[in-house]
N, C-alpha and C positions, 0 to 999 in steps of 0.2 A: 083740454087738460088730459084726457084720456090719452088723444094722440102723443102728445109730449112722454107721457108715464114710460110710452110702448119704446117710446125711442132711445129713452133714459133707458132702461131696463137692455136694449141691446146692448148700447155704447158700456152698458157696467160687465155683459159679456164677452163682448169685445175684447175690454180692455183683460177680463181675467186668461181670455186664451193669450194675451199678447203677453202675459206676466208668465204663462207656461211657455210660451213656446222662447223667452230669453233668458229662463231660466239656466243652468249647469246641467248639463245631459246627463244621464246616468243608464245607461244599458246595460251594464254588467249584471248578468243573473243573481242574485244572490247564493245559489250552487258554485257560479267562478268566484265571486270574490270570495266565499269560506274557502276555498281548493288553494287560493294566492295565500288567506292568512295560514293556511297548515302549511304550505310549501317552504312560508317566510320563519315560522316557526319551525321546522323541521331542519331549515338550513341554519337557521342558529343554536339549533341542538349539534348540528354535524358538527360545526365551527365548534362549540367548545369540547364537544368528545376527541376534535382533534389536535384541537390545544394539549389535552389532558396526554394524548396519545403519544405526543410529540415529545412532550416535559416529560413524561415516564418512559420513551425510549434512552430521554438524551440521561436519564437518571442510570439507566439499566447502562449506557455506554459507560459513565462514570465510572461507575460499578463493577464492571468488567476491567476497565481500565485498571483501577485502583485494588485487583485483586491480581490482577496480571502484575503489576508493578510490586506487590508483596513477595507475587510468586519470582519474579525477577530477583529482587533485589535476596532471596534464599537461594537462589542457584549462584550466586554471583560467589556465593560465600562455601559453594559444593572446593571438594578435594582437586585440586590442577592435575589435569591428566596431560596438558602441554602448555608448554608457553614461553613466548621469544620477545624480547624488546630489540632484536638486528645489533646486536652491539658486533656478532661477528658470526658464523655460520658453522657453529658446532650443531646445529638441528639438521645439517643435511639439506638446507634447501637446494633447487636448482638454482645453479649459479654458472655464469659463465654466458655463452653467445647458441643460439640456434637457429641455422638458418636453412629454411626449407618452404615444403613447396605452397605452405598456408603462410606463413608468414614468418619474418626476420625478428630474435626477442632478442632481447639482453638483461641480466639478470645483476646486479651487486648490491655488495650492503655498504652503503654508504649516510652518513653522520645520524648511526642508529637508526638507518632508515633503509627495507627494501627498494630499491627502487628498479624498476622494471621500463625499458623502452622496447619499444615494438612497431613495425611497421607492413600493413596485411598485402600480401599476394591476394587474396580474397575475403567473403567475410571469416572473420576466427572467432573462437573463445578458447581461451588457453588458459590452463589454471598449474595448480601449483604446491602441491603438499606436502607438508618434512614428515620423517621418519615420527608417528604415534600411534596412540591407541584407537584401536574401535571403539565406539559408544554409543547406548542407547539415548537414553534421556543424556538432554548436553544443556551447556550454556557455551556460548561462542560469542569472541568480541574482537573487534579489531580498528583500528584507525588508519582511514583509507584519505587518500587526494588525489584528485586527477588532474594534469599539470600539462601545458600544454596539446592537449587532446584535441583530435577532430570532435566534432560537434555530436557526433552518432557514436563517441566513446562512451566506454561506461565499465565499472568495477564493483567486487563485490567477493564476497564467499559463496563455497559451495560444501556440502554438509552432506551428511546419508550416505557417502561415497563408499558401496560395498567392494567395487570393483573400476578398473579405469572407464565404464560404460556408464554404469547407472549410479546417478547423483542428483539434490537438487540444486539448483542455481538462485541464490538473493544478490541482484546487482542494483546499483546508481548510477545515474549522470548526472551532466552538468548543466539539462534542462529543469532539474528540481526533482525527476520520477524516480521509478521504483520499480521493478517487476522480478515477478517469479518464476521460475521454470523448473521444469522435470526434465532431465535425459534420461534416456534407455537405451536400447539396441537400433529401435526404431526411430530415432533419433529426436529431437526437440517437441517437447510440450509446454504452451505455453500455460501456467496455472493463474498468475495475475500478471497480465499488460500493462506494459507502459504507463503508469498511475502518477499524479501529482502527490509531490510527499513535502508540504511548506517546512518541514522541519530541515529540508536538507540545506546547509549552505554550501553556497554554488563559488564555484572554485577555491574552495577552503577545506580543510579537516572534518572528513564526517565519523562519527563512532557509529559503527555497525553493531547492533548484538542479536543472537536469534536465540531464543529457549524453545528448546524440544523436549514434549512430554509426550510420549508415543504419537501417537497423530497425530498432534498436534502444537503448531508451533506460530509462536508470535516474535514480532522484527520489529526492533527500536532505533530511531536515527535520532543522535544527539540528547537521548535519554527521554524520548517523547513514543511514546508507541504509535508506530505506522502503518501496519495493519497485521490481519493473522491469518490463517490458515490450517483448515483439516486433511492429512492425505498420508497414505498405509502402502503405498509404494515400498516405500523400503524403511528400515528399519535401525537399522544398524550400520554404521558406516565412519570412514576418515572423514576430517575436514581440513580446509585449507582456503587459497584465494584465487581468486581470476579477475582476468580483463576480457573485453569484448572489443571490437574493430565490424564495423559491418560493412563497409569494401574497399574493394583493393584500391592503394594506396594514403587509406586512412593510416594515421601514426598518430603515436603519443607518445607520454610518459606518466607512470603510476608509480605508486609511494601506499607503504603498505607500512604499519606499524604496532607495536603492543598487542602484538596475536596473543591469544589465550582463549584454551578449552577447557571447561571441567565439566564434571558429572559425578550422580551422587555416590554412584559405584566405580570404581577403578579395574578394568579391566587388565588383563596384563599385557604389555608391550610387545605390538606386533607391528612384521616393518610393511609398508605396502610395496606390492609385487610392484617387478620394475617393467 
């Protein structure tokens, strides 16, 4: 009986290391596994601060938006310092054929509509502006199409124009973009690239409008705001329109319509140097 107890008494040890060692492992320190619950906690703290982050930018964009679009729609209603619907060319635009060594235009107004053909010796930008005022603060709008265009065509206004040098440049194509540029002496800067703009339709009528409040100026395609921009370049200047070609043997045709400048002060009429 003894010998039996001894035996019984192993096999009940046995069997207890056999129940430990089929057991579910568990090595993790309890140092890592509290380090996992604050990391798991900590990352679901980040996740909702950047929820929170994300809903109070897209608040603040609204925001902006919706004060911009106030501030829009009170420039819209400033005093006309120019403005043409093409019914015929008492503003003086260029009109007529030129042809030289950037590139071949042609200029007429035809069914209330500028319309402009061009074909580049290399790449161009060529622009376009009637007899008006300088002006600071502006509201500028116009209805632009680009009509059979090479693919790398693209039109738009240029504004701040103190002199035939320094001007900036807002154009479109008819890949949907957008961009902005500076001239100077030094020639071409570019301020926003080549950018997706969903609001443009592509080979149809787009409404251009830029409001300038000193440095600051925002651009609306088809009544939707497409982006803004801060920059003290210059100050005071003509506007008007352009096309772009970027090489030679690119060509199109562009269609320019319901130009209109105002601002909230009227300066008096001066003609730009020829």
């Amino acid at each position: 009986m003894i010998h039996r107890t001894k035996h019984f008494t192993a096999y009940l040890f046995l069997w207890a290391m056999l129940l430990v060692a089929c057991a579910p492992a568990d090595n993790t320190p309890p140092t890592q596994t509290a380090r996992v619950a604050m990391a798991q906690a900590r990352a679901t703290e980040m996740a909702h601060l950047l929820q929170g982050t994300e809903l109070a930018q897209r608040r603040q964009l609204t925001a902006t938006a919706e004060a911009l679009q106030t501030r829009l729609a009170a420039a819209a209603g400033w005093p006309v310092a120019f403005q043409d619907t093409y019914e015929d060319n008492r503003n003086d635009w260029a009109e007529g054929e030129d042809k030289g060594d950037l590139a071949d235009v042609a200029w007429a107004m035809e069914n209330g509509k500028f319309r402009w053909e061009a074909a580049a010796h290399q790449g161009v930008v060529w622009w376009n502006y009637p007899t008006s005022s300088q002006v600071e603060d502006f509201y500028l709008s116009v209805d632009t199409r680009l009509i059979e265009a090479a693919a790398t065509a693209y039109l738009g206004v240029i504004f701040r124009m103190d002199d035939e040098t320094n001007y900036y440049a807002f154009f479109v194509n008819n890949g949907g973009e957008m961009s902005l540029d500076q001239h100077s002496a030094d020639g071409w800067e570019t301020l926003i690239p080549w950018t997706s703009c969903p609001a443009l339709r592509l080979n149809q009528v787009n409404r251009i409008e830029v409001l300038g409040e000193g440095d600051h100026f925002s651009f609306w395609i088809n009544g939707d705001l497409a982006t803004q921009y801060q920059h003290d370049a210059y100050t005071l200047g003509y506007a008007g329109v352009a096309i772009g070609l970027e090489e030679a043997g690119d060509s199109g045709v562009f269609e320019f319509d319901n130009f209109e400048l105002r601002a909230p002060v009227l300066p008096p009429t001066r003609t730009p140097a020829p």
